[in-house]
VOGU-3710 file (C-alpha; in Angstrom, 3 decimals, decimal comma):
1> xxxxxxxxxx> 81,788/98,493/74,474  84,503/95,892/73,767  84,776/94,917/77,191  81,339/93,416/79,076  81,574/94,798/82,571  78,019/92,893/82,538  79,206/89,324/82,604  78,879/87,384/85,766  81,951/85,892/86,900  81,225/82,845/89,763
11> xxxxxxxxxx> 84,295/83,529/92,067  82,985/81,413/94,532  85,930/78,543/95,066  88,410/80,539/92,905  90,737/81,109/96,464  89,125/85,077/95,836  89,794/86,500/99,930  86,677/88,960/98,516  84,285/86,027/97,466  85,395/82,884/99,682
21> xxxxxxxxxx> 86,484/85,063/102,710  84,801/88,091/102,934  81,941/86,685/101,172  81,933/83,362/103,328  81,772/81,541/100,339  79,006/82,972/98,846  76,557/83,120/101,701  76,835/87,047/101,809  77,645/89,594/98,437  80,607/90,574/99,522
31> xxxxxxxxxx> 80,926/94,872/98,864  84,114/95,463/101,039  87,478/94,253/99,645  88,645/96,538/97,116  89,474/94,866/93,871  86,636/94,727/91,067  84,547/91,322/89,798  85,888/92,311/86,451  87,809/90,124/83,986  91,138/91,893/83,016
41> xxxxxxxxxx> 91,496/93,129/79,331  91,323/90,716/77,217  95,144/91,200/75,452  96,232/90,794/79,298  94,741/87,319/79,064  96,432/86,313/76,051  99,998/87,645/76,975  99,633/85,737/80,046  98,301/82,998/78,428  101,083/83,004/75,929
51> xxxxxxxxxx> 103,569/82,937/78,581  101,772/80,247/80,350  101,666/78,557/77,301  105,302/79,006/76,419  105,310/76,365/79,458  108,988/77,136/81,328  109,058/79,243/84,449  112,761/79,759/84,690  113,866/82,350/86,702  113,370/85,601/84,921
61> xxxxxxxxxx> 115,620/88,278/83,272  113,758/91,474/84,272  112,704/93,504/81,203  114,224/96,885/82,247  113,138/99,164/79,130  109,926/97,361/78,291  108,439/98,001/81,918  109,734/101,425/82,002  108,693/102,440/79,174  105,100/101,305/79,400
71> xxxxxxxxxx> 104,841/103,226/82,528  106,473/106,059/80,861  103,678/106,134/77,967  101,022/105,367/80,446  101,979/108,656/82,724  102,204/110,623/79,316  99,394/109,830/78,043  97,077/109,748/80,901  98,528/112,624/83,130  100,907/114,677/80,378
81> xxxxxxxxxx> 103,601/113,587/82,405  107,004/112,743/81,213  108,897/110,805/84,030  112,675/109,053/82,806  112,972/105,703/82,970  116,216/106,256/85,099  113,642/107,195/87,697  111,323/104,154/87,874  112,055/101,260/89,902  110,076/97,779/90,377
91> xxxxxxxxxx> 108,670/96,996/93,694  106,451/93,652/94,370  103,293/95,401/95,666  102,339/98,629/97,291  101,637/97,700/100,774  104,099/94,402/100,910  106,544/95,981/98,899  106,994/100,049/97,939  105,800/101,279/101,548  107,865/98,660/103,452
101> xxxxxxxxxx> 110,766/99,363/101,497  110,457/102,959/101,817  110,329/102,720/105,507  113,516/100,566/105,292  115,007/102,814/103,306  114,681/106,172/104,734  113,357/105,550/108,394  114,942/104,326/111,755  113,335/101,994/114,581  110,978/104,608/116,272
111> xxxxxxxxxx> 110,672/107,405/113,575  107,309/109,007/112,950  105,069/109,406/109,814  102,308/111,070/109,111  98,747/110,114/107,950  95,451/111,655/107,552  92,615/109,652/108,503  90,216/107,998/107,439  92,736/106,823/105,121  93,368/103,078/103,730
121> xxxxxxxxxx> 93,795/101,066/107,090  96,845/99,149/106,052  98,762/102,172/106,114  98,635/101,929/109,992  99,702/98,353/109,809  102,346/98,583/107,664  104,271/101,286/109,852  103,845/100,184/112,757  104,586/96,401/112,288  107,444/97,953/110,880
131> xxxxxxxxxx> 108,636/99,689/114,067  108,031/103,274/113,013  105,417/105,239/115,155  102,008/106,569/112,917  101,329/110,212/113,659  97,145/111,247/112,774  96,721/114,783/111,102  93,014/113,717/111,019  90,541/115,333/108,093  87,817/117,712/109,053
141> xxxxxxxxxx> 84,643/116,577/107,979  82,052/119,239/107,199  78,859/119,272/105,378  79,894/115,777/103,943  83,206/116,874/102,917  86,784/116,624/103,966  89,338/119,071/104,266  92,963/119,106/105,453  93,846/120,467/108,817  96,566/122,428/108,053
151> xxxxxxxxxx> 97,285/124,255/111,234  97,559/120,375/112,673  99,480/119,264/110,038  102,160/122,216/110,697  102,325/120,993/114,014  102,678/117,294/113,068  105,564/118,371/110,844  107,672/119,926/113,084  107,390/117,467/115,769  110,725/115,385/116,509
161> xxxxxxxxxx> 111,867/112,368/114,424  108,581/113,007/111,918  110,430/111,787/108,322  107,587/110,832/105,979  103,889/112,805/104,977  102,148/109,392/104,097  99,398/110,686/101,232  96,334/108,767/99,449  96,229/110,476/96,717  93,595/110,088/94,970
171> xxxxxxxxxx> 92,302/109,516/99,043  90,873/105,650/99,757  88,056/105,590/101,435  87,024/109,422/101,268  86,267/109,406/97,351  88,995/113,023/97,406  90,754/113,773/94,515  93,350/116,611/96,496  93,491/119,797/94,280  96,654/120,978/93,410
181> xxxxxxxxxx> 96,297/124,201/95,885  96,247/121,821/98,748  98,854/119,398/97,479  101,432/122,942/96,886  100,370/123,376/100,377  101,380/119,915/101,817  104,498/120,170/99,714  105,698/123,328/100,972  105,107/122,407/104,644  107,254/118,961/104,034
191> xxxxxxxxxx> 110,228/121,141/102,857  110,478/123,638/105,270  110,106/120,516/107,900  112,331/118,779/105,652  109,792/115,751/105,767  109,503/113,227/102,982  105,928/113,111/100,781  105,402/109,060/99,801  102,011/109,571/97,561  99,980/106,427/96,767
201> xxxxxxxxxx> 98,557/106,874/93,516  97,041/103,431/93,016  93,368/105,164/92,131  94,342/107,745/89,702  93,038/106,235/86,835  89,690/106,118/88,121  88,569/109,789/88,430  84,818/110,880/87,882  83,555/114,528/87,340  85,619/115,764/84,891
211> xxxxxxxxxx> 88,300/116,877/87,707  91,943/116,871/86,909  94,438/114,052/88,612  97,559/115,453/89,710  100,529/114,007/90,872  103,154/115,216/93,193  105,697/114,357/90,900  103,965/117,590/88,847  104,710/119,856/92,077  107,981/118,464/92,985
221> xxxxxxxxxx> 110,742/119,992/91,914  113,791/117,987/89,607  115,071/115,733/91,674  113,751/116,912/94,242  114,460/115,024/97,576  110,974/115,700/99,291  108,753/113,580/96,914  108,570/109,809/96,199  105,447/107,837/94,390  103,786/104,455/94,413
231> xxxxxxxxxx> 101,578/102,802/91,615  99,957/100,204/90,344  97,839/98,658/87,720  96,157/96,635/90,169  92,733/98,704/90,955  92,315/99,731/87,002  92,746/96,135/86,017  91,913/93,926/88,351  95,576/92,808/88,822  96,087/92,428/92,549
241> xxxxxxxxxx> 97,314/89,228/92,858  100,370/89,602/90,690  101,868/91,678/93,227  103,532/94,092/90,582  104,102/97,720/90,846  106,665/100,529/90,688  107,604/103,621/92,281  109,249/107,217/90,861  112,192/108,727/92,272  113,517/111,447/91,101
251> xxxxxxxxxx> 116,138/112,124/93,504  119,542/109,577/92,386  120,197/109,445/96,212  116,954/108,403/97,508  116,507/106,296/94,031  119,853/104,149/95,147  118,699/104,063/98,770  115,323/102,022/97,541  116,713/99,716/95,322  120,056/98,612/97,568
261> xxxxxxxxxx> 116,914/97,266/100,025  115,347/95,711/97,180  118,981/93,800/96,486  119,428/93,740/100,058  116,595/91,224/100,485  117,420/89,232/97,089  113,857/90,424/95,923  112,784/88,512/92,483  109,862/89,997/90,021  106,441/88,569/89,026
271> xxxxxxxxxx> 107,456/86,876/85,771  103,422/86,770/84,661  102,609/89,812/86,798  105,294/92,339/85,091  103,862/91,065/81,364  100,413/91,472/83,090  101,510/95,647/83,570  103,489/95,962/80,382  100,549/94,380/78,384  97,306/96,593/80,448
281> xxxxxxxxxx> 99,852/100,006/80,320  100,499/99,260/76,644  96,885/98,144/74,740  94,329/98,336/77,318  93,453/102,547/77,396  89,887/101,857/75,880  89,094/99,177/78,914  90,230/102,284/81,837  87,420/104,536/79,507  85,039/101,701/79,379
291> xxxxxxxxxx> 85,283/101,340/83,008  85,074/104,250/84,236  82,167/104,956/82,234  80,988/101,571/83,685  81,787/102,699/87,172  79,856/106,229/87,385  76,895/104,440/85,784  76,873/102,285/89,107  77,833/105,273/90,987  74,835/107,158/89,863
301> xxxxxxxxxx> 72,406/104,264/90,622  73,948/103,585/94,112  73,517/106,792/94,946  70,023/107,620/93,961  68,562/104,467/95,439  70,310/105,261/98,461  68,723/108,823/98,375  65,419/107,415/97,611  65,076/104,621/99,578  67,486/104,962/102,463
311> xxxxxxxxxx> 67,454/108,069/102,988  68,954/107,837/106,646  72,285/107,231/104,802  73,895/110,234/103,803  76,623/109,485/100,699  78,503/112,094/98,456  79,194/111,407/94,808  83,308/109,874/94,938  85,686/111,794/92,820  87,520/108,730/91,938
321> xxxxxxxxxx> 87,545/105,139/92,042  84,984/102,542/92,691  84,519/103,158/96,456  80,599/104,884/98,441  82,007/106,215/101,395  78,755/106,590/103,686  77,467/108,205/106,854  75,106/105,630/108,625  75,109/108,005/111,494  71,291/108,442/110,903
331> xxxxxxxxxx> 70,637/105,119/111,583  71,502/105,837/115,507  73,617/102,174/115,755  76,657/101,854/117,379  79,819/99,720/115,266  78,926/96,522/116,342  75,559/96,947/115,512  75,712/98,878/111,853  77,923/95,736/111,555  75,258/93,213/112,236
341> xxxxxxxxxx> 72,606/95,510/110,350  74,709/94,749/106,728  75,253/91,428/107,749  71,585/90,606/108,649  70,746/91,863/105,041  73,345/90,028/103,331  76,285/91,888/102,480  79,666/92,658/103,902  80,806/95,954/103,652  83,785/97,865/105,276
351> xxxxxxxxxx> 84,158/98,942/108,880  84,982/102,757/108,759  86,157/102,809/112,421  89,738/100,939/110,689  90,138/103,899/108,616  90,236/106,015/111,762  88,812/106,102/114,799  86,464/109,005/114,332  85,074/107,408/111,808  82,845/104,190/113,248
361> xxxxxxxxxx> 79,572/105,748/111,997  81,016/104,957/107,971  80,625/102,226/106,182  83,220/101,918/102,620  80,857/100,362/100,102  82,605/98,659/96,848  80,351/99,599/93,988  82,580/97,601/91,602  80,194/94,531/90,505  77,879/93,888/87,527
371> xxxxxxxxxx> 75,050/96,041/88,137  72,845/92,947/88,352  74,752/92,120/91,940  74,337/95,887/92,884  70,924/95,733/92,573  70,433/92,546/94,919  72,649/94,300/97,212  70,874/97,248/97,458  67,677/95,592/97,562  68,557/93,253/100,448
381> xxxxxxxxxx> 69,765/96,044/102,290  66,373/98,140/101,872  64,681/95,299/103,101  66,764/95,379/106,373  66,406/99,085/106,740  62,635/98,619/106,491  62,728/95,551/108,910  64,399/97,883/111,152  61,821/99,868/111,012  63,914/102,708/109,749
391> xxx> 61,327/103,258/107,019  58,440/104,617/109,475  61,302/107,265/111,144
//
C-alpha cells in the first residue's frame, strides 16, 4: 500500500472537535464524529504545502476550469458519468453551505421538506433553523434492514407547500446504498408532486460489496428541474475542515437561482481547501482503493468480534462508508443508560435517537481508526458488557 492507514496520528490538542471534544481530550476513544484519523494523500499535503509555502494569502481568483474539471474526471471515472462543467457550482460545505443555500434558493419561510429517518441529524437542524418545516417519511426496519415507505412517502408528497425530497444517498447512518429501482421510484413520485430531489452524495466513494453507486443525476432527465446534488471530498479524504464542496445542476434556471444566493451573500472560496479537492480528485484514486480496502478489513473485524463476543448487539455489514449502525436493543437499556454503558467503557459513540426518534435503541459506531485503536475499543467495551453482566444472559 502507498498509503499507511496503520500510522497513529496523536490528535489530542490539534483543536480536532472528534479527539479534544468528543473525545474529552483523550480521556475516552472517541468512535462518533464522522471524519477518519487518516492523514490525507500525500500529493494533497504537498499542494497545500506549496501554497502555504508560496507564503501570500491574497484574496483568491477562483479557478473555474481546474475545479470543474477535476470533478468532471472524478464523476467519469468513478461513476461513468459525464456531468458539464456549465453545471457545477462551488459551495463552502454541505451542511453550512449547499443545503442552506438550496433552501434559500428554492424554499419560502414555512415550506416543507422531506426526510427519511434515521438519516444524518443535521439535516433536521439545518431546515428548521432555517425556517422551513421537516416532514418524516420514516424507514421500515425489518429483519435488520431498511426499506422505503412508499405509500407514506406518496402521502408526504402531495401534502401542501412540500418543495424538496431531502435524500442520503449513499444513506448516513443506515450503511444503504438505494438501488436504482427505488431511486426511479422516488424520482417519479417527486415529478408527478412536482417536488424537488436534493441528494447528498458525500459517501459515494466508499461503497463495500461489490454493489453499484448510482446517482440521481443518472435517473434525472437533461436538465431536468426535479434533481439537484451535493458532494464532497471531505469523507474520502479526510478534508472536512476546508469547507469545500460543489453541487450539479442541470437545470440553467435552478443553476442561476443557487449561485445569485451565493453572490447574494458575497460568499468567498477556500483558497487551500479548493487546491485540497482539485489535488485528491486529480492524483489520489489509488488512496479511495487503499481505503476502502482498509475500511472493510475493519468492517469485517468489527463485526465478527461483535458477533462473537457481544452477541446482544445485533449489526449488519454497511454497504458504504466507514459507519456500524447497531441495534443495542438486546441489551434492555433505555438512551440514557446505553449512553452511560459506552461511556463507562471508554468510548463515545453516536446517539441514534438524533437520527430519528424511533431509533434510541442504535448506536452509529465510526470504524474509521487504525485497527490498533479498534481493537482497544472493542476490547474496553467487552469488558463493560461482561461487567454488566450481559455475558451470563
Amino acid at each position: 500500500m502507498i498509503h499507511n492507514f496503520d500510522e497513529t496520528i496523536d490528535r489530542i490538542g490539534s483543536d480536532s472537535d472528534k479527539w479534544d471534544n468528543e473525545g474529552k481530550g483523550g480521556t475516552l476513544i472517541p468512535l462518533g464524529i464522522a471524519d477518519t484519523d487518516y492523514k490525507a494523500p500525500r500529493e494533497v499535503l504537498n499542494a497545500v504545502r506549496k501554497k502555504v509555502d508560496f507564503g501570500v494569502f491574497g484574496y483568491g481568483y477562483f479557478p473555474h476550469d481546474r475545479f470543474n474539471d477535476a470533478i468532471k474526471g472524478w464523476y467519469g471515472r468513478h461513476h461513468k458519468i459525464d456531468i458539464r462543467a456549465d453545471d457545477i457550482s462551488y459551495a463552502p460545505g454541505l451542511m453550512t453551505g449547499a443545503l442552506w443555500m438550496f433552501l434559500d434558493a428554492y424554499t419560502n419561510p414555512g415550506d416543507k421538506v422531506v426526510i427519511q429517518p434515521p438519516v444524518y441529524a443535521t439535516f433536521k437542524r439545518v431546515i428548521e433553523n432555517f425556517n422551513r418545516v421537516a416532514i418524516d417519511n420514516p424507514l421500515n426496519y425489518y429483519n435488520g434492514s431498511y426499506q422505503i415507505d412508499f405509500e407514506d412517502l406518496e402521502d408526504k408528497l402531495k401534502m401542501p407547500d412540500v418543495k424538496i425530497l431531502l435524500v442520503c444517498n449513499p444513506a448516513n447512518p443506515i450503511g444503504r446504498v438505494w438501488a436504482i429501482e427505488e431511486m426511479k421510484k422516488m424520482y417519479d413520485l417527486c415529478r408527478e408532486n412536482n417536488v424537488l430531489i436534493i441528494s447528498d452524495e458525500i459517501h459515494s466513494d466508499m461503497i463495500h460489496k461489490e454493489l453499484p453507486f448510482h446517482s440521481f443525476l443518472e435517473i434525472c432527465e437533461e436538465e431536468d428541474q426535479n434533481v439537484v446534488v451535493m458532494n464532497s471530498p471531505s469523507k474520502t479524504f479526510n478534508l472536512a475542515s476546508f469547507f469545500s464542496a460543489y453541487v450539479i445542476i442541470k437545470n440553467k434556471k435552478m443553476k442561476k437561482a443557487f449561485d445569485d444566493i451565493y453572490t447574494k451573500y458575497h460568499f468567498d472560496y477556500n483558497y487551500l481547501g479548493v487546491e485540497a479537492l482539485i489535488t485528491a480528485y486529480n492524483k489520489c484514486d489509488y488512496y479511495v482503493d487503499e481505503l476502502n480496502a482498509y475500511l472493510r478489513s475493519n468492517i469485517d473485524f468489527s463485526i465478527n468480534y461483535i458477533h462473537k463476543h457481544l452477541p446482544k448487539l445485533k449489526v449488519q455489514y454497511p454497504d458504504c462508508s466507514y459507519l456500524l449502525w447497531i441495534d443495542c436493543e438486546g441489551l434492555g437499556l433505555t438512551g440514557t443508560e446505553l449512553d452511560e454503558f459506552f461511556t463507562d467503557a471508554g468510548v463515545r459513540v453516536n446517539d441514534g435517537s438524533s437520527y430519528g426518534k424511533d431509533s434510541g435503541n442504535f448506536v452509529r459506531v465510526n470504524i474509521a481508526c487504525t485497527r490498533a485503536l479498534l481493537e482497544r475499543a472493542l476490547k474496553q467495551i467487552k469488558l463493560n458488557y461482561d461487567k454488566y453482566g450481559f455475558k451470563k444472559n
